[in-house]
Biopython code that builds the backbone (N, CA, C, O; Angstrom):
import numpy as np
from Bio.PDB.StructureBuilder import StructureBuilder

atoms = [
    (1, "UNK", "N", (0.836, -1.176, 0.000)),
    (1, "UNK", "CA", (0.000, 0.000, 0.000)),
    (1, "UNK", "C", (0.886, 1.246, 0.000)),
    (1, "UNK", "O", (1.822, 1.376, 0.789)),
    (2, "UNK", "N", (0.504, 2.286, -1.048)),
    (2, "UNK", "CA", (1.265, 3.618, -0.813)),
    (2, "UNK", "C", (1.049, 4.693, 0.018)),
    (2, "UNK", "O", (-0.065, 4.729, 0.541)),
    (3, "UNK", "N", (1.682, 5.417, 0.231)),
    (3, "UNK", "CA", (1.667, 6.075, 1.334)),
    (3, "UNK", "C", (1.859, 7.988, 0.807)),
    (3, "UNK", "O", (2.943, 8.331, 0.333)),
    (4, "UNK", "N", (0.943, 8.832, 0.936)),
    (4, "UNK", "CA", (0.707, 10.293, 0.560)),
    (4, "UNK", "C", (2.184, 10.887, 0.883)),
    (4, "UNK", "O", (2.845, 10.623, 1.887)),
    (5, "UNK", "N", (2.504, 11.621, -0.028)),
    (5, "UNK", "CA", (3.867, 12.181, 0.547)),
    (5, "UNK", "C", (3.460, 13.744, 1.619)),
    (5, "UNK", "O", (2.427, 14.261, 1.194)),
    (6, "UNK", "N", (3.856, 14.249, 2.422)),
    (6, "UNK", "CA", (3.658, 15.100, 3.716)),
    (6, "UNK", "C", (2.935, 16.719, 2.949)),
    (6, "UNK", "O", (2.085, 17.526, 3.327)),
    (7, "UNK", "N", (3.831, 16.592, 1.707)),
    (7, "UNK", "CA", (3.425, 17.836, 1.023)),
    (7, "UNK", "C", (1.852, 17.263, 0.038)),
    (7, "UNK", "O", (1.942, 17.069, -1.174)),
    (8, "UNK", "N", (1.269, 17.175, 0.369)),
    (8, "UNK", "CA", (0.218, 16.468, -0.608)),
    (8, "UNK", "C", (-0.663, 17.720, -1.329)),
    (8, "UNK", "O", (-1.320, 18.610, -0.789)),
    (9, "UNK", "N", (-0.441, 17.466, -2.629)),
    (9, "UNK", "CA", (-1.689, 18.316, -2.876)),
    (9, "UNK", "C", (-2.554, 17.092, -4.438)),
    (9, "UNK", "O", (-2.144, 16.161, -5.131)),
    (10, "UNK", "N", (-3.543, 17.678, -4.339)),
    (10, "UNK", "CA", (-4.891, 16.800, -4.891)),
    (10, "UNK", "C", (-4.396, 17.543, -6.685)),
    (10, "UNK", "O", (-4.608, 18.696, -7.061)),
    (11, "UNK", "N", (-3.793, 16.540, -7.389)),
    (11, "UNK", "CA", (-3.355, 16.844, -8.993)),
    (11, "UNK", "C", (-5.139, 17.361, -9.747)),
    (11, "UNK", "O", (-5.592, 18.353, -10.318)),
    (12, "UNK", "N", (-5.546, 16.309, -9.402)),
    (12, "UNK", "CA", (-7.221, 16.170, -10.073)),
    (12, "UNK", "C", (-8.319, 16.879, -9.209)),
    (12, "UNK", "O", (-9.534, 16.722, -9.094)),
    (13, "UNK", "N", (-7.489, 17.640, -8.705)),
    (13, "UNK", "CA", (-9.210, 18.551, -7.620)),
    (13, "UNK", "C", (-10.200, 18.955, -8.444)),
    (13, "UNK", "O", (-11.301, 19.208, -7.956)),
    (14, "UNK", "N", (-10.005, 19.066, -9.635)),
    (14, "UNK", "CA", (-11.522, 19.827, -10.679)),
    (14, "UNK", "C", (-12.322, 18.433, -10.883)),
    (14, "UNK", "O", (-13.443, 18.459, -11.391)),
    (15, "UNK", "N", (-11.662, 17.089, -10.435)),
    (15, "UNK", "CA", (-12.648, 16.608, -10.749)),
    (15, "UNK", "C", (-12.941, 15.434, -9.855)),
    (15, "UNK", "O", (-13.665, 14.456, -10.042)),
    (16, "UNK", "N", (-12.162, 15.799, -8.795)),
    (16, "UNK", "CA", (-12.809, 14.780, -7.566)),
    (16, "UNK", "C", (-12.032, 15.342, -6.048)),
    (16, "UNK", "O", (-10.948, 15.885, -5.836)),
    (17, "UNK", "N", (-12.919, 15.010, -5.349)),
    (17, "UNK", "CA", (-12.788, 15.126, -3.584)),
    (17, "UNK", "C", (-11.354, 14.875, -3.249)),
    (17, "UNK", "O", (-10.967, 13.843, -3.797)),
    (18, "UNK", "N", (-10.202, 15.615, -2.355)),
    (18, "UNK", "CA", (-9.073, 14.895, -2.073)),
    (18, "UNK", "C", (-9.275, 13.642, -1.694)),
    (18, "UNK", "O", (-8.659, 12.622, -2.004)),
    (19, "UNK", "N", (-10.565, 13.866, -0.711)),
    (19, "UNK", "CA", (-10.631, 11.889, 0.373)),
    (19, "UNK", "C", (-10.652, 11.317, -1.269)),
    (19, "UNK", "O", (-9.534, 10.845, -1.479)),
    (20, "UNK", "N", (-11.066, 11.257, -1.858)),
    (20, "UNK", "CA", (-11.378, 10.195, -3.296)),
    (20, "UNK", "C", (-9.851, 10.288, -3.459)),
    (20, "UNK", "O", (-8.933, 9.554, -3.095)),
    (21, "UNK", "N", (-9.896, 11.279, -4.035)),
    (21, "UNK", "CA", (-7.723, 11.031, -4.764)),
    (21, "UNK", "C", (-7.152, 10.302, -3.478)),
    (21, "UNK", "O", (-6.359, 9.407, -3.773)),
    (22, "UNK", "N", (-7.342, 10.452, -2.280)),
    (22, "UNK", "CA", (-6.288, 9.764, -1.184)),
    (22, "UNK", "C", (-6.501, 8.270, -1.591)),
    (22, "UNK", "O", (-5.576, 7.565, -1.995)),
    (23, "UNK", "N", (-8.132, 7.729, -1.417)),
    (23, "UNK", "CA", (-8.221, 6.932, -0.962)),
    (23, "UNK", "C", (-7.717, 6.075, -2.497)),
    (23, "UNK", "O", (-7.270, 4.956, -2.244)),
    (24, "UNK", "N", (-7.724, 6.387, -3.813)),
    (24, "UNK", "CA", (-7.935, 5.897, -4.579)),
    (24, "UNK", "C", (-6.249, 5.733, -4.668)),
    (24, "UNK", "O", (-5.721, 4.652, -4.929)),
    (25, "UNK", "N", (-5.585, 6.823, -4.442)),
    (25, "UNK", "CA", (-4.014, 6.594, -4.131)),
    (25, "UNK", "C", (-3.535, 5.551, -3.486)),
    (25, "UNK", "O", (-3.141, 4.592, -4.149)),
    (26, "UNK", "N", (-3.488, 5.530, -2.418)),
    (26, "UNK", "CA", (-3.245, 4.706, -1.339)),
    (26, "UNK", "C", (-3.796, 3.493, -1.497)),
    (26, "UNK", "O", (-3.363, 2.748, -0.617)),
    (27, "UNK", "N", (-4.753, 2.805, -2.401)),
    (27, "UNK", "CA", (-5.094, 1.495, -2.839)),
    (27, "UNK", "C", (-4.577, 1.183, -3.934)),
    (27, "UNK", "O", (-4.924, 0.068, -4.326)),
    (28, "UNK", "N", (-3.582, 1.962, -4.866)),
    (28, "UNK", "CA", (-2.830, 1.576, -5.892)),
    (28, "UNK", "C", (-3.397, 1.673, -6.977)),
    (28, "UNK", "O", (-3.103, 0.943, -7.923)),
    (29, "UNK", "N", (-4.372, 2.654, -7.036)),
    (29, "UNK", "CA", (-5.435, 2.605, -8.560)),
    (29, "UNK", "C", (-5.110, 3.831, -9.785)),
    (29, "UNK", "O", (-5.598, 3.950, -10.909)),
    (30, "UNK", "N", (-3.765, 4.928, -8.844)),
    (30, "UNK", "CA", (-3.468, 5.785, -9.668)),
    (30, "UNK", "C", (-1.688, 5.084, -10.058)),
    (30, "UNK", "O", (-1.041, 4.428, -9.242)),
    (31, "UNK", "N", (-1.251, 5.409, -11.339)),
    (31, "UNK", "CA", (0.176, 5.694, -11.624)),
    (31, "UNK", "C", (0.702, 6.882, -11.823)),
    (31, "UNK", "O", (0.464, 7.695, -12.716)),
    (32, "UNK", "N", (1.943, 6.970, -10.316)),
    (32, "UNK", "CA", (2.662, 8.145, -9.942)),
    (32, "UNK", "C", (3.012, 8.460, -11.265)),
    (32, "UNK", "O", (2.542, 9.588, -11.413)),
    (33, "UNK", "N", (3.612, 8.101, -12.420)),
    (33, "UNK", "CA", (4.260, 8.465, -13.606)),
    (33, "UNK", "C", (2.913, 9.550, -14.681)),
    (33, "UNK", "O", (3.148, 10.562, -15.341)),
    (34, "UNK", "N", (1.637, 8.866, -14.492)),
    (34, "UNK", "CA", (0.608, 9.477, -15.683)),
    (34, "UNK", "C", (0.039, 10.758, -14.848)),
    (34, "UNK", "O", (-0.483, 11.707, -15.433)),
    (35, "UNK", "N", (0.185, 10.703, -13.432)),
    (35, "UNK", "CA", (-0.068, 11.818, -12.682)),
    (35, "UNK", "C", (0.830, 12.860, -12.963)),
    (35, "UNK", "O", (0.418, 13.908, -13.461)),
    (36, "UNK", "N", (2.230, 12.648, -12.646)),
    (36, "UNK", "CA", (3.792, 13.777, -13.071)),
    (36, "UNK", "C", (3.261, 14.233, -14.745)),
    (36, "UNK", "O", (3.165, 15.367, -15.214)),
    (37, "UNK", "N", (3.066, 13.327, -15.193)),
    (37, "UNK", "CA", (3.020, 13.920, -16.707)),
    (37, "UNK", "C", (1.628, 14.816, -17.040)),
    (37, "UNK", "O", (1.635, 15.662, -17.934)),
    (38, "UNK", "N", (0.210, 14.484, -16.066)),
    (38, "UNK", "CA", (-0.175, 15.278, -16.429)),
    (38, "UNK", "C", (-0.210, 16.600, -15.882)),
    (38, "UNK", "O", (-0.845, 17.547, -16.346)),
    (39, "UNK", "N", (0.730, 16.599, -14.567)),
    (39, "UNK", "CA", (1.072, 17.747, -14.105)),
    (39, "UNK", "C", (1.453, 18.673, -14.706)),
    (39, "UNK", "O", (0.938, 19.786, -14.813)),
    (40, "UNK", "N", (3.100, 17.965, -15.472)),
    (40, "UNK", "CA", (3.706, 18.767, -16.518)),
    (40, "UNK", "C", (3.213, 19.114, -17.364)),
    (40, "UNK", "O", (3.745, 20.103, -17.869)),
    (41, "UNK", "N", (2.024, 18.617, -18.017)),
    (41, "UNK", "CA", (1.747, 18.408, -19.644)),
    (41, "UNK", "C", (1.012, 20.470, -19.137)),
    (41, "UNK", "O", (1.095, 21.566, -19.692)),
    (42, "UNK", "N", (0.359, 19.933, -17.798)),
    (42, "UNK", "CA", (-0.892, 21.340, -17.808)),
    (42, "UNK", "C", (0.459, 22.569, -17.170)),
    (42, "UNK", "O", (0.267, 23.737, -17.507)),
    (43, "UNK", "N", (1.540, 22.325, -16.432)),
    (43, "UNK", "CA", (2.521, 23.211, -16.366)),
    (43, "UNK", "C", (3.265, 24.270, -17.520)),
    (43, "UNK", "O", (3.809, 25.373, -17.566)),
    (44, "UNK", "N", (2.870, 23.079, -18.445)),
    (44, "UNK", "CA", (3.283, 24.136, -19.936)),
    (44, "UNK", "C", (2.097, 24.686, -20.652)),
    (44, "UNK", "O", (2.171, 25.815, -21.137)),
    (45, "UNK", "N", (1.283, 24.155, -20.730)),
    (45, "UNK", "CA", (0.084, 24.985, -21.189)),
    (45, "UNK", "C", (-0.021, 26.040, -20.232)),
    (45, "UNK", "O", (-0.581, 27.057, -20.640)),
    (46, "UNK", "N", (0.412, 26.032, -18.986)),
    (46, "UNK", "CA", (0.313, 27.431, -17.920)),
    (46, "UNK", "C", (1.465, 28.435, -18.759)),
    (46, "UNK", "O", (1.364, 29.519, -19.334)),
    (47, "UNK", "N", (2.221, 27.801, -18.595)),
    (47, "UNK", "CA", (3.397, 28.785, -19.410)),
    (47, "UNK", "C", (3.397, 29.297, -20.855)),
    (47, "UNK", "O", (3.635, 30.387, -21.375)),
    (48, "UNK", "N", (3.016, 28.016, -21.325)),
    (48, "UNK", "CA", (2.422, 28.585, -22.652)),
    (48, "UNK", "C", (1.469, 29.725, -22.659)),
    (48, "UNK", "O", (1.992, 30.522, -23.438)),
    (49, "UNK", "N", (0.331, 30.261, -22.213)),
    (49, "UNK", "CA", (-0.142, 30.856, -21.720)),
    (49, "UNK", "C", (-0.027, 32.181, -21.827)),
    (49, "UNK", "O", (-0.778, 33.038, -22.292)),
    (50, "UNK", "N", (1.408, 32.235, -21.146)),
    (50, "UNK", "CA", (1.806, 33.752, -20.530)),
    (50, "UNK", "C", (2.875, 33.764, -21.360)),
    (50, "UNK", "O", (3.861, 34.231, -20.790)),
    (51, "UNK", "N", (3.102, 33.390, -22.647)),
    (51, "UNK", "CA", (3.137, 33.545, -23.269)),
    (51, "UNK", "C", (5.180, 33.408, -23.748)),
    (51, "UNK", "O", (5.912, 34.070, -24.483)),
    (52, "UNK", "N", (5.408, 32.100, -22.776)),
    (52, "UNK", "CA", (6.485, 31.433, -22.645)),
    (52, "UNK", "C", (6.682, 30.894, -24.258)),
    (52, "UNK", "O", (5.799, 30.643, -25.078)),
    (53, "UNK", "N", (7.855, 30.828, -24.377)),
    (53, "UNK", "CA", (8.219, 30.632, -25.715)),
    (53, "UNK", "C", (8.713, 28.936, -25.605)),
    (53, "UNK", "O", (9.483, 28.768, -24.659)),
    (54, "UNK", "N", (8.458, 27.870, -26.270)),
    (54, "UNK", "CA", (8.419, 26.161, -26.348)),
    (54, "UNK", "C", (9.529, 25.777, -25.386)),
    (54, "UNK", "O", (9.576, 25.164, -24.320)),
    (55, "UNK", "N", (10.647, 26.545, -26.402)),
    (55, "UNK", "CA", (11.533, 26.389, -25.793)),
    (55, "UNK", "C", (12.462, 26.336, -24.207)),
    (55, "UNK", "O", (13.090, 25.449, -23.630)),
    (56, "UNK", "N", (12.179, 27.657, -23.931)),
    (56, "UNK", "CA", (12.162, 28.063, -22.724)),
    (56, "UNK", "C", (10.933, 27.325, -22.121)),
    (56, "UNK", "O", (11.360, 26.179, -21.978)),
    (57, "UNK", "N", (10.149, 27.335, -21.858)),
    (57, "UNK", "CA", (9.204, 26.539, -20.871)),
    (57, "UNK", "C", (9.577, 25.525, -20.356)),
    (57, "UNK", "O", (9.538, 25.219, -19.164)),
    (58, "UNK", "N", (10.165, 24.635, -21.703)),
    (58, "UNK", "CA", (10.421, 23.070, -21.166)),
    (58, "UNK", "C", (11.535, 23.154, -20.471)),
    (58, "UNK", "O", (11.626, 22.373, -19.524)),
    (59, "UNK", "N", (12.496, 23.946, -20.687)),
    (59, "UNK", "CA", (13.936, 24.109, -19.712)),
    (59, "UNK", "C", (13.062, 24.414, -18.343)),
    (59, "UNK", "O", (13.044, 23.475, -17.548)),
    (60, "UNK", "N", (12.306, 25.651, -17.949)),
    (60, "UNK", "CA", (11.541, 25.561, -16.609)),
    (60, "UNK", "C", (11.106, 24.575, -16.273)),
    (60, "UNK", "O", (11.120, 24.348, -15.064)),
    (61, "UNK", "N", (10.531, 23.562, -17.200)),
    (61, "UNK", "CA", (10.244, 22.410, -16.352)),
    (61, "UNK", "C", (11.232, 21.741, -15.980)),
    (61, "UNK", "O", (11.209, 21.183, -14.883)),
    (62, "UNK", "N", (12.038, 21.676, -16.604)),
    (62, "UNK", "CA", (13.575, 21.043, -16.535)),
    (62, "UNK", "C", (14.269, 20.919, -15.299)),
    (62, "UNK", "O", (14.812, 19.901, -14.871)),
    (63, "UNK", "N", (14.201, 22.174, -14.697)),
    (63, "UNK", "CA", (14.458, 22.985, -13.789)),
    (63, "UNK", "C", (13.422, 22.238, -12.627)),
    (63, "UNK", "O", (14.064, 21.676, -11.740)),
    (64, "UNK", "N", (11.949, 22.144, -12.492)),
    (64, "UNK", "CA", (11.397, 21.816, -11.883)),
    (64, "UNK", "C", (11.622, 20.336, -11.364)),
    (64, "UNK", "O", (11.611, 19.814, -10.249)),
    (65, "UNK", "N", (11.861, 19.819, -12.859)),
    (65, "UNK", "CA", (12.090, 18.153, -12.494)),
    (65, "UNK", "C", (13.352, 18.013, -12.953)),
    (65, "UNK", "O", (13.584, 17.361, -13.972)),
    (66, "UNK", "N", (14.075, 18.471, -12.414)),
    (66, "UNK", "CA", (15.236, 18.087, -12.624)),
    (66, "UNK", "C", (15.940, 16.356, -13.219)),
    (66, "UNK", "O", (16.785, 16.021, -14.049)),
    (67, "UNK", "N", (15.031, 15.622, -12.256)),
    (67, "UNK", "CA", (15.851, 14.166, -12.623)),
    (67, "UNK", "C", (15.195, 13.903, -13.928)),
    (67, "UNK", "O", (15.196, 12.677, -13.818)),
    (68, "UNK", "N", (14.658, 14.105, -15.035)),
    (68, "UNK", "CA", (13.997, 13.820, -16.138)),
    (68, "UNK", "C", (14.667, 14.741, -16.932)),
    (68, "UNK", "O", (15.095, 15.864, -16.660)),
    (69, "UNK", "N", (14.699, 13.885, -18.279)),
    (69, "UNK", "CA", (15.800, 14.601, -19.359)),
    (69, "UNK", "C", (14.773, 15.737, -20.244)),
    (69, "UNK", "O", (13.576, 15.985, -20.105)),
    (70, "UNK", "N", (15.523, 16.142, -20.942)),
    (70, "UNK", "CA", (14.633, 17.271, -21.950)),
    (70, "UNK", "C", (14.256, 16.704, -22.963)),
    (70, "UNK", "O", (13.493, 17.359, -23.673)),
    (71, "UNK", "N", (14.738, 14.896, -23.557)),
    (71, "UNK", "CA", (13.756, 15.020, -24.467)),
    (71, "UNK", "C", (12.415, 14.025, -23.598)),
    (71, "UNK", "O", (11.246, 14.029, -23.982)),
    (72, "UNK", "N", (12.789, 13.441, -22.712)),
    (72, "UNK", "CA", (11.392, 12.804, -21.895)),
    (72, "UNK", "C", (10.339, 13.933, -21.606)),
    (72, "UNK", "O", (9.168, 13.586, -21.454)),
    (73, "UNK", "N", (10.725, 15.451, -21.509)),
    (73, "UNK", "CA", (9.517, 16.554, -20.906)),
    (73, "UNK", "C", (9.220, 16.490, -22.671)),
    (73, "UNK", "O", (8.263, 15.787, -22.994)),
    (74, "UNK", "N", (9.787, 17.003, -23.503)),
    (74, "UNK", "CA", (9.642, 17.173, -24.414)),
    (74, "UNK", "C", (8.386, 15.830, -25.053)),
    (74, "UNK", "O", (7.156, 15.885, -25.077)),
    (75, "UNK", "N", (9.132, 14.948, -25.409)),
    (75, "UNK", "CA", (7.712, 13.714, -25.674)),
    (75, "UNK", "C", (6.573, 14.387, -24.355)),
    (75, "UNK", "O", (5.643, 14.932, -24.950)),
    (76, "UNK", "N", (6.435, 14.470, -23.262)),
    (76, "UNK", "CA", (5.587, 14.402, -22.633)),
    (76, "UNK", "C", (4.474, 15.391, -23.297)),
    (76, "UNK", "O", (3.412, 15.054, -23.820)),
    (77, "UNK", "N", (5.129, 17.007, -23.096)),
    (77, "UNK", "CA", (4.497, 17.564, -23.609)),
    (77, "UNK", "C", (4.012, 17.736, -25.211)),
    (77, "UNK", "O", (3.013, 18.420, -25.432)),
    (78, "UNK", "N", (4.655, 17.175, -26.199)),
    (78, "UNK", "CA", (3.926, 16.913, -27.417)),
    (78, "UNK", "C", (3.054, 15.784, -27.642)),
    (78, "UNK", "O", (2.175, 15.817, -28.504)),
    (79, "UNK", "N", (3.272, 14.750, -26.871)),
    (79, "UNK", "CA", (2.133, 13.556, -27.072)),
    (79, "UNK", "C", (0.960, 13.967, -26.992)),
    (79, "UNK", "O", (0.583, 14.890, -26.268)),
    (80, "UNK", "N", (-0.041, 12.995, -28.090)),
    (80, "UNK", "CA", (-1.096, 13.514, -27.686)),
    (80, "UNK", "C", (-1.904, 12.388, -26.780)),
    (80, "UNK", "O", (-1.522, 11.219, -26.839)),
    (81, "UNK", "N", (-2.785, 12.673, -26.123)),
    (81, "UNK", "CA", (-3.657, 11.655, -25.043)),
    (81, "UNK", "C", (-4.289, 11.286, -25.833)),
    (81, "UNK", "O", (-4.611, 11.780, -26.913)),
    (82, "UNK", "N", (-4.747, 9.541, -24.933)),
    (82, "UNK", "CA", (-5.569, 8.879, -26.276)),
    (82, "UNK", "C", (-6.485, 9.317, -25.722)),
    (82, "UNK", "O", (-7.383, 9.450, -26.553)),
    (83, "UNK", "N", (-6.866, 9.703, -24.554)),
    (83, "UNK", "CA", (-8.444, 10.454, -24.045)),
    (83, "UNK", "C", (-8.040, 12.233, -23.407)),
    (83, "UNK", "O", (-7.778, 12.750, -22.321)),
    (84, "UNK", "N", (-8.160, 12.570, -24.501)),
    (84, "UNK", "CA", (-7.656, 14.126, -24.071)),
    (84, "UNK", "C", (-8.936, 14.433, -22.909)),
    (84, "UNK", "O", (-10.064, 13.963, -22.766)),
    (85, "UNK", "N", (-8.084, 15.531, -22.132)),
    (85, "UNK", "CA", (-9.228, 16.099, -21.250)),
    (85, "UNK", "C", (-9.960, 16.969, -21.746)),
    (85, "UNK", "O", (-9.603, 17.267, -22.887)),
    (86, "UNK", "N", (-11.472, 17.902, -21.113)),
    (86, "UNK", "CA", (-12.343, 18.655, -21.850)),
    (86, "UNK", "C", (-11.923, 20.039, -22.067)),
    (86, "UNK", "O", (-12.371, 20.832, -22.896)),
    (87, "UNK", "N", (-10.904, 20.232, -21.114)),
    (87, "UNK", "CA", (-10.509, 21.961, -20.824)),
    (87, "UNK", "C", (-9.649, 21.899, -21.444)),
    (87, "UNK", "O", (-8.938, 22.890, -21.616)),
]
sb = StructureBuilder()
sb.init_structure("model")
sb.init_model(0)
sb.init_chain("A")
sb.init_seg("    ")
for serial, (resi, resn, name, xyz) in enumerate(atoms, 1):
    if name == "N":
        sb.init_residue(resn, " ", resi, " ")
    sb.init_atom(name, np.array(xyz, "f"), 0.0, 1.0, " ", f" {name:<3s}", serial, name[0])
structure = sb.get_structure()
């Protein structure tokens, strides 16, 4: 069983209760890896946004996640989802 890290915050709050994300965490029903990516994926659309240039963004993420290479952010953020979200 996994265990919430101390800093916890809820990735999916627009679309469910933290108790749901905990509980659904902690029974092994999410993967830590598709969660990070869709963190990142919506971290650059934030940056994108404000009007961050491709390039530069993904180095900020770079920066953020350091242990992940630039072309792994890179695939992350150009893939497309086989079930894109609505927003």
């Amino acid at each position: 069983m996994k265990t919430l890290p101390a800093t916890f915050e809820n990735p999916l709050a627009a679309v469910m209760s933290d108790d749901l994300f905990r509980f659904l965490y902690i029974n092994g029903y999410f993967v830590d890896a598709a969660i990070r990516n869709n963190q990142i994926r919506k971290r650059y659309r934030q940056l994108r946004s404000q009007k961050t240039n491709a390039i530069d963004a993904i180095n900020i993420i770079l920066e953020e996640y350091n242990k992940l290479k630039y072309d792994t952010i890179r695939k992350i953020v150009y893939s497309k989802l086989k079930y894109p979200p609505e927003s």
